[in-house]
C-alpha positions in Angstrom: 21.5 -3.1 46.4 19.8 -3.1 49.9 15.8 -2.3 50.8 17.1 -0.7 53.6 13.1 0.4 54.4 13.2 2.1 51.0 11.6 0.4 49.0 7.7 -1.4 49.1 7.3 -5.1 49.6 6.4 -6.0 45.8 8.4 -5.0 42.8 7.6 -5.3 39.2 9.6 -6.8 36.8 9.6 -6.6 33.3 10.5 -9.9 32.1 11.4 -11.2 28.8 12.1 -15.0 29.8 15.6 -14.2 28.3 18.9 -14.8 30.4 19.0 -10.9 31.6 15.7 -10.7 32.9 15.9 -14.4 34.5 18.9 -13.8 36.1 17.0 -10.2 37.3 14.2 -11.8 39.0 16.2 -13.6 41.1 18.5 -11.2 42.4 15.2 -9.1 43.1 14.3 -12.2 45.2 16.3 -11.6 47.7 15.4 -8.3 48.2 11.3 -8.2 48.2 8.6 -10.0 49.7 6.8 -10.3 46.5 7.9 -10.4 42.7 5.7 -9.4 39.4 6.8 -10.7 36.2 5.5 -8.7 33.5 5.8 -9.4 29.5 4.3 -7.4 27.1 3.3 -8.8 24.3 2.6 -8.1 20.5 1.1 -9.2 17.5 4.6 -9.9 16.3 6.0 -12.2 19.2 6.1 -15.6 19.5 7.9 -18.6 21.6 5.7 -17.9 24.4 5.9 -22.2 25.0 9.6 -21.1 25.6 8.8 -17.9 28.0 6.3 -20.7 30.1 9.5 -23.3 30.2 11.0 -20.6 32.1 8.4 -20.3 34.6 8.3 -23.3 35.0 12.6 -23.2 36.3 11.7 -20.3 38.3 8.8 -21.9 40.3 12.0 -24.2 41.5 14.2 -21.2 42.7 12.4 -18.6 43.9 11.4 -18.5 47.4 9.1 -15.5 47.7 5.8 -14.9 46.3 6.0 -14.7 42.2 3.0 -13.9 39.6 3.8 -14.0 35.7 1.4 -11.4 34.0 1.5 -11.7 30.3 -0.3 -7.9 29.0 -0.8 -6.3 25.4 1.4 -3.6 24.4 0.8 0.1 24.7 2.1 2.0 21.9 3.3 5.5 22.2 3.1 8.3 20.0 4.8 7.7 16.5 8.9 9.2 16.2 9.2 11.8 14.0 12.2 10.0 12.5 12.3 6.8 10.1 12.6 3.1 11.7 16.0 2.4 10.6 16.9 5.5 12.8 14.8 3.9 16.1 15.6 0.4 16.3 13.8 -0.8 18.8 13.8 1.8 21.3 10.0 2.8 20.3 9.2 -0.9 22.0 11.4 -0.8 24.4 10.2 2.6 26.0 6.4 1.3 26.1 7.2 -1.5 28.4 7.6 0.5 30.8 4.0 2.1 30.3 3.1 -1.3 30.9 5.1 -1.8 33.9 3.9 1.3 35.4 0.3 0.3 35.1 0.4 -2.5 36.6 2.9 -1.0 39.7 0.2 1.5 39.9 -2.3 -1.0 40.5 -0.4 -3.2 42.9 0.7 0.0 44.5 4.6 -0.9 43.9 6.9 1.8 43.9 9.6 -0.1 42.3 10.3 -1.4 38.5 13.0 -3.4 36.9 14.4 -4.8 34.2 17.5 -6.7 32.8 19.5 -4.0 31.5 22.9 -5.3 31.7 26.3 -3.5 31.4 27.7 -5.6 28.1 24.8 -4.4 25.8 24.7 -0.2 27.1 25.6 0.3 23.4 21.8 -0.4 22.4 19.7 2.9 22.4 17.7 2.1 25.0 20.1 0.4 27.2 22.4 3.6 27.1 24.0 5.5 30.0 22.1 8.8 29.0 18.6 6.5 28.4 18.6 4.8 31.7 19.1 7.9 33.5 16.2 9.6 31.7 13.8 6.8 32.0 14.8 6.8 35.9 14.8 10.7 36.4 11.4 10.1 34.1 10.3 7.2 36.3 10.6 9.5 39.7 8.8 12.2 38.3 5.9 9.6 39.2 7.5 8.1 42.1 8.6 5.2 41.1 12.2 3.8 41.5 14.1 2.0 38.1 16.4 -0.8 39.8 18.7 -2.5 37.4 19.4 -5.3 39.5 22.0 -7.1 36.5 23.5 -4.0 35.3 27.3 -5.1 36.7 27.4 -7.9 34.5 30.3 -7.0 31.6 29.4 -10.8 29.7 27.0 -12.8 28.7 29.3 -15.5 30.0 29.2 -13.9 33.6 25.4 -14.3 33.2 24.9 -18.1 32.1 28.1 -18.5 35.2 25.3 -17.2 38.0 22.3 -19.0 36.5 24.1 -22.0 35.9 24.4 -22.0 40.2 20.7 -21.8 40.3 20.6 -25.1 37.6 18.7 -22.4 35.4 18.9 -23.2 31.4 22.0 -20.7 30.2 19.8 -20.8 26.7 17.7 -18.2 26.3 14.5 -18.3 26.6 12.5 -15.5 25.9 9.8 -14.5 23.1 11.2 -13.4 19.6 9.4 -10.4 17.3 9.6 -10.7 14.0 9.6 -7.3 13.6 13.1 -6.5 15.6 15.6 -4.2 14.2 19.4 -3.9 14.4 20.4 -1.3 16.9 21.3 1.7 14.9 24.0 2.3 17.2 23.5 6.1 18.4 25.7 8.6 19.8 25.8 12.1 21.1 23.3 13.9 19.7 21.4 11.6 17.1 21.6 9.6 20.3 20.2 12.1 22.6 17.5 13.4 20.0 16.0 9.8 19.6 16.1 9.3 23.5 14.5 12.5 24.1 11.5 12.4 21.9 10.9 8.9 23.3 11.1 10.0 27.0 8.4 12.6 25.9 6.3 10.1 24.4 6.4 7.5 27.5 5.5 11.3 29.6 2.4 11.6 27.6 1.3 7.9 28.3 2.2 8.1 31.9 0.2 11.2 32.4 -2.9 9.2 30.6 -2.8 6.0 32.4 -6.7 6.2 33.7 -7.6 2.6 33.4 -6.5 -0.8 34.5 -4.0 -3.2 32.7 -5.9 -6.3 31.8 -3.6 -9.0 31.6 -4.0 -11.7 28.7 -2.5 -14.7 31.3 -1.3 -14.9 34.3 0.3 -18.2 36.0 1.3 -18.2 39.9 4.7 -18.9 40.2 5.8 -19.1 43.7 4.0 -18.3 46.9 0.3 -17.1 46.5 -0.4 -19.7 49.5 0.8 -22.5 47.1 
């Protein structure tokens, strides 16, 4: 992936302090002048003391300017199916409302996350998801980069960060409430995606008012 003039100098990131996302804001590093790690969280999360051990790694390896923002959740409009059919797809969908928010505010045109190749099984992680959250995403000109998504293992993943002496463990926050993937396909699959493409449309369309973040710790840069 090259900026190549197309894309703006900062790019947000929605960041989980997990090995994906890590290994995500790195890459990105390369690539833009400026970096936003956003984490949404919920009344259900926790491990955040984990998530800031993470920070703390990246403030060693990234080179370019770096903000963590830690913001509540947005919810979306309730599925019309029952929970056991969703997942977590419901979740996973209003990130990016978050992540738009605060790319709207920055005036970002570019948001990723740490979708990687050896979980495209989960719902939201899906071929057909991924290309309606970024035909979704364009609608409102904003690009979805998926700067990990070649990565077939976790193995291949703890192998790269390992090279930045990055913790292979993963770090990120845990929800209580998380649900198996109900491993969709075809149409239950598209049916599920669909309605929560709409749903994120409806939030877009709304977001009026600024994201006010809970935290947020300088990483890198900032005139540090």
């Amino acid at each position: 992936m090259s900026t190549d003039g197309a894309f703006s100098s900062t790019c947000v990131v929605l960041f989980s302090g997990g090995r994906d996302s890590t290994l995500a804001a790195i890459r990105l590093a390369r690539l833009f002048e400026r970096i936003v790690l956003v984490t949404v969280k919920s009344p259900y999360m926790t491990g955040l003391r984990n998530l800031q051990s993470r920070l703390e790694e990246l403030k060693r390896v990234l080179a370019v300017q770096c903000e963590w923002m830690l913001v509540p959740e947005k919810r979306l409009l309730p599925y019309q199916v029952s929970g056991k059919d969703l997942g977590c797809i419901g979740c996973h969908f209003s990130y990016f409302a978050s992540a738009y928010s605060i790319a709207r505010q920055l005036g970002s045109d570019s948001i990723a996350c740490g979708f990687v190749e050896y979980q495209n099984s989960w719902v939201e992680q899906t071929p057909y998801s991924v290309a309606r959250l970024r035909d979704l995403m364009s609608q409102y000109r904003i690009k979805l980069l998926l700067p990990v998504a070649d990565l077939r293992s976790k193995a291949e993943v703890q192998t790269e960060l390992a090279t930045y002496g990055v913790t292979q463990d993963s770090l990120e926050l845990k929800c209580s409430k998380q649900e198996t993937d109900p491993g969709l396909a075809e149409s239950p699959l598209k049916a599920i995606v669909d309605q929560g493409i709409e749903a994120l449309r409806v939030v877009l369309d709304n977001d009026q008012r600024s994201e006010h973040p809970l935290q947020t710790v300088v990483v890198s840069g900032c005139g540090k």
